[in-house]
C-alpha positions in Angstrom: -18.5 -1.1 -2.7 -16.6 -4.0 -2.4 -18.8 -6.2 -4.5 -18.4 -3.6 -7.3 -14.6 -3.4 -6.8 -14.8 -7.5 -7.0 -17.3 -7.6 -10.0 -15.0 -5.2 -11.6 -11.8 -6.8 -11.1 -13.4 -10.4 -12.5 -14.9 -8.7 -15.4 -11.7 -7.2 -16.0 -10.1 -11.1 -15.3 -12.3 -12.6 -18.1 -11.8 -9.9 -20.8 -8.5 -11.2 -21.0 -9.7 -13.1 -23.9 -10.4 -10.4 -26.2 -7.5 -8.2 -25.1 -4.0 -8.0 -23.9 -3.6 -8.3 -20.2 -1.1 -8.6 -18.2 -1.6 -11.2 -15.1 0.5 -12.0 -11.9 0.7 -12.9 -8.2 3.1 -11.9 -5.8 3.9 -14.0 -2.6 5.7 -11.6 0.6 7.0 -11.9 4.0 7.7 -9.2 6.0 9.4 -9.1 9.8 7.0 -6.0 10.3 3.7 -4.6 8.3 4.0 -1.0 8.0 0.9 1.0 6.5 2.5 4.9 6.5 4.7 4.0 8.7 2.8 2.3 11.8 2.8 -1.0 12.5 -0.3 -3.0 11.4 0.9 -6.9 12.9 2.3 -5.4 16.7 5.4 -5.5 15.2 5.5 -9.0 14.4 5.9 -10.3 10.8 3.5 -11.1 8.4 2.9 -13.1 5.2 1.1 -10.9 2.5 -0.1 -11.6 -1.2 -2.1 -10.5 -4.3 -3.4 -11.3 -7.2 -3.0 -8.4 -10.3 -4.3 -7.9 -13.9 -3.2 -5.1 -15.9 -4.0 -4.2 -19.8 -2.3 -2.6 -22.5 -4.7 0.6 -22.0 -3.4 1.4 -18.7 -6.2 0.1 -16.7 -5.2 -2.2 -14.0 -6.8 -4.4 -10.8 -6.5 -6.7 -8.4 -6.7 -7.8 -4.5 -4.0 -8.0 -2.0 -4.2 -9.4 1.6 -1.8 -9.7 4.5 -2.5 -11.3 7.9 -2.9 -8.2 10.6 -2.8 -7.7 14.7 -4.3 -4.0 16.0 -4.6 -5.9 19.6 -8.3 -6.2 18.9 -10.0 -9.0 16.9 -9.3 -8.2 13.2 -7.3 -11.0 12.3 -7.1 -10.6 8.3 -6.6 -7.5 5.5 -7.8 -8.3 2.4 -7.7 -4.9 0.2 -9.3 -4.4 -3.5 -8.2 -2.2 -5.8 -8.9 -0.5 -9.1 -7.2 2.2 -11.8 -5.8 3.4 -14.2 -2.1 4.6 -15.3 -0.4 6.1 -18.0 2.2 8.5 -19.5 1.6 12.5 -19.7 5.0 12.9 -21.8 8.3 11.3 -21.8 9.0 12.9 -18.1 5.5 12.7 -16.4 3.1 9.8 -15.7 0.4 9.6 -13.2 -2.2 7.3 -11.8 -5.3 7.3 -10.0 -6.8 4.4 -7.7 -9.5 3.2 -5.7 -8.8 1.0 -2.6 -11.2 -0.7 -0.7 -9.9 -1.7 2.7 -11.4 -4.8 4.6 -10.4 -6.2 8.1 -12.1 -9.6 8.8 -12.4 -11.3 12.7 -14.9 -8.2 13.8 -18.2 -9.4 15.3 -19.8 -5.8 15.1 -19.2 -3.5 13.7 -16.6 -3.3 10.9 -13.6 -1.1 10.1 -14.1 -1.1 6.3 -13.3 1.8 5.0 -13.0 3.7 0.4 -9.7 5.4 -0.3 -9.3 7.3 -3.3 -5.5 7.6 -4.3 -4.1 9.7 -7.1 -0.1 9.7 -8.0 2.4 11.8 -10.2 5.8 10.6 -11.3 8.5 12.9 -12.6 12.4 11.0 -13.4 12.9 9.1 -10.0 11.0 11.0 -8.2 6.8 10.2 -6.8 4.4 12.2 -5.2 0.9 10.7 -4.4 -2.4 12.2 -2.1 -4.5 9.7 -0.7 -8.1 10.5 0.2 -10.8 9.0 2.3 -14.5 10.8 3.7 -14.6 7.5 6.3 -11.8 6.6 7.6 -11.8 3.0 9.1 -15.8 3.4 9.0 -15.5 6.4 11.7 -17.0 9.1 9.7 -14.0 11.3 9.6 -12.1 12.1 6.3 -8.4 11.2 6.5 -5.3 13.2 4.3 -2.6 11.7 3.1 0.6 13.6 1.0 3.6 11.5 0.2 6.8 12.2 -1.3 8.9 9.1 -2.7 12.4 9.2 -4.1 14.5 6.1 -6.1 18.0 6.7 -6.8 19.7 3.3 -8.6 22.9 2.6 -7.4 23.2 0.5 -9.8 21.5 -1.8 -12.1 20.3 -4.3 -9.1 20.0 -1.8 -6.3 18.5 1.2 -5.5 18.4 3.9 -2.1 14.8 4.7 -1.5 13.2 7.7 0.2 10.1 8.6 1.8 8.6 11.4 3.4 4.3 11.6 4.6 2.1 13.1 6.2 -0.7 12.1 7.6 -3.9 14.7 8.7 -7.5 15.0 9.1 -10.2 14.8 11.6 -9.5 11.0 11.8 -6.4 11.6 13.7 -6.0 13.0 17.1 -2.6 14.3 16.0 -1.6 15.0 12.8 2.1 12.9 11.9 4.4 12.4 9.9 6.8 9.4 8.6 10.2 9.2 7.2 12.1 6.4 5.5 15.5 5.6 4.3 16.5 1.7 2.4 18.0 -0.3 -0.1 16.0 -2.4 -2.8 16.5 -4.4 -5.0 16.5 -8.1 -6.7 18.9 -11.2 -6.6 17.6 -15.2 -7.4 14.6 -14.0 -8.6 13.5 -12.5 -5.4 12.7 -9.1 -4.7 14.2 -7.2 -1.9 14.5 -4.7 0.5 15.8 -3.5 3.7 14.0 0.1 5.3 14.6 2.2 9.1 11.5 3.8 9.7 10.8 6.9 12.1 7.5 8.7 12.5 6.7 11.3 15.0 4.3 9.9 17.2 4.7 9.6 21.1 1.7 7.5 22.5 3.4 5.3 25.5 0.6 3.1 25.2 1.0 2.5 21.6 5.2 1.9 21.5 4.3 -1.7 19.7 2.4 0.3 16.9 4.7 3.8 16.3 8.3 2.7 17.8 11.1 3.7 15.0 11.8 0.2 13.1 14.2 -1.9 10.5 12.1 -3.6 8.3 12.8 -6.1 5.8 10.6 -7.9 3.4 11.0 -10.4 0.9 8.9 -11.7 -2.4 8.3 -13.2 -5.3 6.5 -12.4 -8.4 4.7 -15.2 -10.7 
């Protein structure tokens, strides 16, 4: 799956020529990695990036990778991706996507895993179900509902929320996670400041699920 995700995104890269696309790369740090709300780097920071082409049409790919620390030997997430977006009316848009997740540093067998994501926008509002039949290679489907809210403050800075749940037979427990931040921009830079709670209790696992500020900063090209 990955090499079709990667065919597709270069295909997609070299068309270019014959229509309008929209290319970019965005450089990130982050003092903790979150992925729905648990920590993917131990809590230590992490320097992320992608690589993005979009056309006119709606269709859109591109590959994003962040280093990563699960206290085992995965090192490296590099993540490939693939859809398509547009407008329903004036009020409603949606999306739907296909993420391939890779970990490298594994000398057996690997954690790979296909997640199907679709999305539906209304004003300010986002609500998006995320799907996979093998989660992290284990043979267990994964569930994920989200609920995202934007309000803008003003014309640089806007209060996000987020709300998710998290169930299937992956999961020993199902959970849920909860956000509240600020966002926005200022010298070019893209900002944002977030306090993150989620409802799990493992004692051996505080480094992972402990409630956390996290901040991240980038840059678009």
């Amino acid at each position: 799956m990955k090499k079709i995700l990667t065919g597709l995104i270069t295909a997609m890269a070299l068309s270019t020529a014959v229509q309008a696309a929209d290319v970019s790369g965005t450089v990130s740090f982050t003092n903790d990695y979150r992925f729905r709300g648990i920590s993917q780097t131990l809590g230590d920071p992490a320097v992320q990036g992608s690589l993005d082409v979009g056309f006119d049409n709606g269709i859109y790919a591109g590959i994003w990778g962040s280093n990563v620390n699960f206290d085992d030997d995965a090192n490296l997430e590099i993540d490939y991706y693939a859809g398509y977006g547009n407008d329903i009316n004036d009020d409603f848009s949606y999306d739907v996507m296909a993420a391939y997740y890779t970990y490298s540093g594994y000398s057996g067998e690997d954690y790979d895993y296909l997640e199907l994501i679709t999305s539906l926008y209304y004003g300010d509002f986002g609500f998006s179900y995320a799907y996979a039949d093998d989660y992290a290679n284990s043979g267990d489907e994964s569930h994920y509902l989200a609920v995202d809210y934007s309000y803008g403050i003003n014309d640089a800075v806007s209060l996000d929320l987020h709300a998710g749940h998290s169930f299937g037979d992956a999961y020993s427990d199902d959970y849920e996670d909860y956000s509240i931040g600020l966002s926005g921009n200022a010298v070019g830079l893209d900002l944002s400041l977030a306090y993150l709670v989620n409802d799990l209790d493992y004692d051996d696992t505080d480094d992972y699920d402990d409630d956390a500020v996290v901040f991240s900063v980038s840059r678009t090209f």
